[in-house]
C-alpha positions as a Python dict, from the first residue, in 0.01 Angstrom:
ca = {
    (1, 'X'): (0, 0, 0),
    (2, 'X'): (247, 120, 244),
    (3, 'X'): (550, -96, 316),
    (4, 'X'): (598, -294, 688),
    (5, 'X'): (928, -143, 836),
    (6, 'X'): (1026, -519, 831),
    (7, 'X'): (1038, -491, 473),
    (8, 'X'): (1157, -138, 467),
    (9, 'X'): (1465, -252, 688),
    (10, 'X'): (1559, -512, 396),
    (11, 'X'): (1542, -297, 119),
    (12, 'X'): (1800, -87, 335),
    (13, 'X'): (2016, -328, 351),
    (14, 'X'): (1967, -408, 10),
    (15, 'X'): (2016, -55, -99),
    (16, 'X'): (2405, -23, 92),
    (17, 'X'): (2475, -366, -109),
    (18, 'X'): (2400, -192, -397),
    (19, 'X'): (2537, 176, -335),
    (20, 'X'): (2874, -48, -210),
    (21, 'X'): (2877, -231, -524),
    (22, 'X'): (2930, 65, -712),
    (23, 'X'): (3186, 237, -492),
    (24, 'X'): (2969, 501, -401),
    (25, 'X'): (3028, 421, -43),
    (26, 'X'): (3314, 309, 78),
    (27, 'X'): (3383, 368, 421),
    (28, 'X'): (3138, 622, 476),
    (29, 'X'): (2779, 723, 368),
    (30, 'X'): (2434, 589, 509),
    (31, 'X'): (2059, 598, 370),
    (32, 'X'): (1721, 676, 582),
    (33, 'X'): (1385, 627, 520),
    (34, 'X'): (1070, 765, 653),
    (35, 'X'): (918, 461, 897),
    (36, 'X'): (555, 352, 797),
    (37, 'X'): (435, 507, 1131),
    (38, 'X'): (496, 868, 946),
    (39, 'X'): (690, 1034, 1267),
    (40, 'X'): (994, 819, 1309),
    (41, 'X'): (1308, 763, 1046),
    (42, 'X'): (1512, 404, 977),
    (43, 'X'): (1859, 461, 915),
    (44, 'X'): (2155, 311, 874),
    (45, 'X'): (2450, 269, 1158),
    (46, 'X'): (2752, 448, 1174),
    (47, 'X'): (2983, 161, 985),
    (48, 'X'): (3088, 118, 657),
    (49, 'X'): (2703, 37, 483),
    (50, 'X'): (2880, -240, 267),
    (51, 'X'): (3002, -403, 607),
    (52, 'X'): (2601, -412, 721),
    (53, 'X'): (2515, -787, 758),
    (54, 'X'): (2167, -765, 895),
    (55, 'X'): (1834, -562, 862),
    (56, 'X'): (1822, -568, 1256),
    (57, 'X'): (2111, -309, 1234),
    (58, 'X'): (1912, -11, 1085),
    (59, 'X'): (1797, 204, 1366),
    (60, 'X'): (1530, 395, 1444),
    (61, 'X'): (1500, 820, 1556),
    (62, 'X'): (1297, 1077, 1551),
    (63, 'X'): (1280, 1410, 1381),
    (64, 'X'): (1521, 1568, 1670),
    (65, 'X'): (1801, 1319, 1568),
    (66, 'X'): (1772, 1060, 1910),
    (67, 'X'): (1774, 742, 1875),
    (68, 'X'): (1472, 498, 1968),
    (69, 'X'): (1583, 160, 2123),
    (70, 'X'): (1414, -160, 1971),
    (71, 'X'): (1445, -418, 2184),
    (72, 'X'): (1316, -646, 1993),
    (73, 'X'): (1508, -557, 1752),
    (74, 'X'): (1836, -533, 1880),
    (75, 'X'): (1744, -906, 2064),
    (76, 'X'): (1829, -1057, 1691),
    (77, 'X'): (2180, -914, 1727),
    (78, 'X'): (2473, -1039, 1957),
    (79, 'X'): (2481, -780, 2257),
    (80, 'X'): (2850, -669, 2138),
    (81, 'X'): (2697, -578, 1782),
    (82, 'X'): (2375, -443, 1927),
    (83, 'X'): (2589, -251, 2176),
    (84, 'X'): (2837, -74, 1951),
    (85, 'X'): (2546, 84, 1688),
    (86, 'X'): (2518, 413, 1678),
    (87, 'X'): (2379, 714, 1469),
    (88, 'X'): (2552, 880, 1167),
    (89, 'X'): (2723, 1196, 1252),
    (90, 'X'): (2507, 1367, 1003),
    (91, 'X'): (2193, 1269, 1145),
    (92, 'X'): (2082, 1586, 1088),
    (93, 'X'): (2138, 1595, 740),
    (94, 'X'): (1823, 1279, 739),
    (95, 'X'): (1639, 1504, 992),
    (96, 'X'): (1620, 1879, 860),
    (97, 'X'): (1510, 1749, 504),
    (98, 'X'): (1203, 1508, 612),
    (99, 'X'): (1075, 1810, 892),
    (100, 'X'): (1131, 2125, 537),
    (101, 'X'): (1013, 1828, 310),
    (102, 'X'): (740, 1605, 397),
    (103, 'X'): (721, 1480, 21),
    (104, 'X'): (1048, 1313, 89),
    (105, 'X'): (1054, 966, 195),
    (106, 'X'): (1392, 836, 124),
    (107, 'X'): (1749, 1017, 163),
    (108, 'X'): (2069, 819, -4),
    (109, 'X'): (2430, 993, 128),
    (110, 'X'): (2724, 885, -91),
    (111, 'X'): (3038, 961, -240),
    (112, 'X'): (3086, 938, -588),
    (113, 'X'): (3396, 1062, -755),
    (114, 'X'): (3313, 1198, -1022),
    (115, 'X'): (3027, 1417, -889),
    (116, 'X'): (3308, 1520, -643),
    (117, 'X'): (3532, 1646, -901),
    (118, 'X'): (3218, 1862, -1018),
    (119, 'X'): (3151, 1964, -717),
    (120, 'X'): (3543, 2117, -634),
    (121, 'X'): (3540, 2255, -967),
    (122, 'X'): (3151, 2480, -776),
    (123, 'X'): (2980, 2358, -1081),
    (124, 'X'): (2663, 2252, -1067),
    (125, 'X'): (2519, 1923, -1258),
    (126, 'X'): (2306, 1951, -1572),
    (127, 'X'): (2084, 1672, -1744),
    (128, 'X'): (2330, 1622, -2065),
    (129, 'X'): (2151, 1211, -2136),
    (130, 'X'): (1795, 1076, -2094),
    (131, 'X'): (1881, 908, -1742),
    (132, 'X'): (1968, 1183, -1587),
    (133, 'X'): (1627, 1315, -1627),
    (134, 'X'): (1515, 1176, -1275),
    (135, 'X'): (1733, 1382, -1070),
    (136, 'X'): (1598, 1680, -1228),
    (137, 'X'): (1693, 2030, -1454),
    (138, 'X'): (1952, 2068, -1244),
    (139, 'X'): (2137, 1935, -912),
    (140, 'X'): (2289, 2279, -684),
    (141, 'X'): (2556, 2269, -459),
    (142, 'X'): (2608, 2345, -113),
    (143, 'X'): (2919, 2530, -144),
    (144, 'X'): (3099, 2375, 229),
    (145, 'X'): (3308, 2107, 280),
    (146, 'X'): (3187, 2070, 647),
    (147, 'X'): (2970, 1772, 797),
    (148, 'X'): (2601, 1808, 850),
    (149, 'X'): (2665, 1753, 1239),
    (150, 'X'): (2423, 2019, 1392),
    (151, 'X'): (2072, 2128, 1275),
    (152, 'X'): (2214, 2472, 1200),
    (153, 'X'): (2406, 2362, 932),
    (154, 'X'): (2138, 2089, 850),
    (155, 'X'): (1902, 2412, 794),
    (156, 'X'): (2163, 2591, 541),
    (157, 'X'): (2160, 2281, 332),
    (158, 'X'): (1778, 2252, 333),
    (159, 'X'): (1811, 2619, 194),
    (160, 'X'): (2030, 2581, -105),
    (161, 'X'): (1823, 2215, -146),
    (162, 'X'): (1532, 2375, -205),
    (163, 'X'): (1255, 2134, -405),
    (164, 'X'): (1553, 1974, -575),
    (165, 'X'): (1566, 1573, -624),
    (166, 'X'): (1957, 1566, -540),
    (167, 'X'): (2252, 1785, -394),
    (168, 'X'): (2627, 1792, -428),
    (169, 'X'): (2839, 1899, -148),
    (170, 'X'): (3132, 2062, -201),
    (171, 'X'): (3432, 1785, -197),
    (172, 'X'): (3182, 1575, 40),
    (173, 'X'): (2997, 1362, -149),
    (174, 'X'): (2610, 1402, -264),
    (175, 'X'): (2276, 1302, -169),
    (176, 'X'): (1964, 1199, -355),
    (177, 'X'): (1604, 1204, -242),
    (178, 'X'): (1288, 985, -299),
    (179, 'X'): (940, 1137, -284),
    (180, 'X'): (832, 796, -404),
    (181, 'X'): (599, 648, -175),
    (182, 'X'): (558, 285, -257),
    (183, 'X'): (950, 262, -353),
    (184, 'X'): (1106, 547, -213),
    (185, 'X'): (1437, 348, -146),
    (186, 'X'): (1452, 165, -484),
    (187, 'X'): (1405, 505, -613),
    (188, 'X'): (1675, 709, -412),
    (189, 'X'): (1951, 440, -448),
    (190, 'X'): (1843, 388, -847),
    (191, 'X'): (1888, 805, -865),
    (192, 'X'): (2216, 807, -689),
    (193, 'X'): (2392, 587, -935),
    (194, 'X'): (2220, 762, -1216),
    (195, 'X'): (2371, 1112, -1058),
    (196, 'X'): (2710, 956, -1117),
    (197, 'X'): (2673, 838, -1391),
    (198, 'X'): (2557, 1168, -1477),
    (199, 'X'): (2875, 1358, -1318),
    (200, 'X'): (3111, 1128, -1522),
    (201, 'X'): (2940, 1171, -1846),
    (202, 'X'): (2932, 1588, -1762),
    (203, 'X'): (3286, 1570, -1667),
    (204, 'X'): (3450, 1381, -1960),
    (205, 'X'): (3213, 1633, -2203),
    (206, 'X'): (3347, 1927, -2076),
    (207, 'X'): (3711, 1853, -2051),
    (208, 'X'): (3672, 1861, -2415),
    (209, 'X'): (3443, 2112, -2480),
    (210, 'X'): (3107, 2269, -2402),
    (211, 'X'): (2823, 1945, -2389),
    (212, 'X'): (2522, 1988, -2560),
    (213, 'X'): (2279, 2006, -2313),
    (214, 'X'): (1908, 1876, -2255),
    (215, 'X'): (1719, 2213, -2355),
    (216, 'X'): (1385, 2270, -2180),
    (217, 'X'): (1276, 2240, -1830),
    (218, 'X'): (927, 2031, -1654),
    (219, 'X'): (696, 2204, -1873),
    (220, 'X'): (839, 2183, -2234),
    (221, 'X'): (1127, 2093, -2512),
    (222, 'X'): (1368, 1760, -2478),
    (223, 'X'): (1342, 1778, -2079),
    (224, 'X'): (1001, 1768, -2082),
    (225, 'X'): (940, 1443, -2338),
    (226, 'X'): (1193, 1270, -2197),
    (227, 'X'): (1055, 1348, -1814),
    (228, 'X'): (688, 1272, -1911),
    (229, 'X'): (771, 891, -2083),
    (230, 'X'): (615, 599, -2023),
    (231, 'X'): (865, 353, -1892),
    (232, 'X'): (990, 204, -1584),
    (233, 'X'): (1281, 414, -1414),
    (234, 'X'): (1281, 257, -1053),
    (235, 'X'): (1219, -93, -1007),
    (236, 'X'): (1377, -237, -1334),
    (237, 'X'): (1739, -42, -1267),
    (238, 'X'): (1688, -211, -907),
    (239, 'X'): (1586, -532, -969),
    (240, 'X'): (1926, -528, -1238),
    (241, 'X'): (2159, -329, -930),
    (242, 'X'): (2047, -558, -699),
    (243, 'X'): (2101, -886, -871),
    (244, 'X'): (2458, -780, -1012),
    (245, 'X'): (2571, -642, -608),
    (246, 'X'): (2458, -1005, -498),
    (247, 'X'): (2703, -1179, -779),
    (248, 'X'): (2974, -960, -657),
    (249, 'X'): (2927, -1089, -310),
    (250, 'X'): (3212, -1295, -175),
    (251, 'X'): (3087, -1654, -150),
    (252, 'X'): (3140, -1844, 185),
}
């Protein structure tokens, strides 16, 4: 059954908690998800995600990028918070995937270092382990440093995107997608750690020599067993991320 944006606000916050945990965030970065009325997006202020204290926060906008005021939202908050809330910069980023890609329902934007380094070196990132099966054959790159700030460059991206599950972006970070429906943020903050963790293992293999990667694609050899297993690949990495980000939590 489709989630109550009530309880997709929570897993939002949830899923910057996580993301921060790891240091995929920092400063910067923000996650979306498509609202349960199918035309509007939730998405996360313009603030440092980790420094999110409330599912109130997330906003609401449309497919054109302009934000839609909830009063009774924003009546939970203290009118200096609710006042000072704004959109990302790269709302457009969020926008120009869910209008080229309606199986998309969740969009993570993060940083991760490793990636980066892949990413600066134009290489692209491979499946070399079993968990990096999710985020598919292979992750491209969008060769530009540049911010998604304006749907023209939000287009370009969709472009070299294509029907991937993830993108890096040349020495600015990544992003990875959900087409989930019933967990589609679990999913795209589960598959953004797992993209790291992907990067670093890809890195450290080739600074000492060529990795042996996962032969096959979807349809047969190692990529396709591993892809077409039997086992749990969303909700029991988040139910783990999410209880570890809570223990790292400063207590009051």
């Amino acid at each position: 059954m489709p989630r109550s944006d009530t309880h997709l606000r929570k897993t939002l916050l949830d899923a910057c908690r996580i993301l921060d945990s790891h240091r995929l965030l920092h400063a910067y970065g923000h996650v979306s998800a498509r609202s349960t009325d199918g035309r509007t997006i939730l998405i996360t202020p313009r603030k440092g995600p980790g420094l999110i204290r409330s599912p109130h926060e997330i906003l609401r906008m449309d497919l054109d990028g302009k934000l839609i005021p909830d009063r009774k939202v924003t009546a939970k908050l203290t009118k200096r918070l609710a006042a000072t809330l704004q959109l990302p910069l790269e709302v457009f980023l969020h926008t120009e995937i869910y209008r080229a890609r309606p199986d998309v329902n969740a969009i993570s934007r993060f940083h991760g270092m490793s990636a980066n380094v892949l990413s600066v070196l134009r290489r692209t990132l491979r499946p070399v382990h079993e968990l990096a099966v999710p985020i598919g054959r292979e992750v491209p790159l969008f060769d530009t440093p540049e911010l998604i700030s304006s749907p023209a460059v939000g287009r370009r991206l969709v472009a070299v995107l294509g029907s991937a599950r993830a993108l890096l972006l040349r020495g600015n970070g990544q992003l990875a997608l959900s087409t989930n429906i019933e967990a589609a943020v679990e999913e795209a903050t589960v598959n953004s750690i797992l993209l790291e963790t992907t990067a670093e293992m890809q890195w450290r293999a080739l600074a000492i020599g060529e990795p042996a990667w996962l032969a096959g694609d979807e349809l047969s050899g190692e990529f396709a067993k591993l892809a077409n297993r039997e086992y749990d690949a969303i909700l029991r990495p988040w139910e783990y991320y999410l209880e570890q980000s809570r223990k790292s939590e400063p207590r009051a």
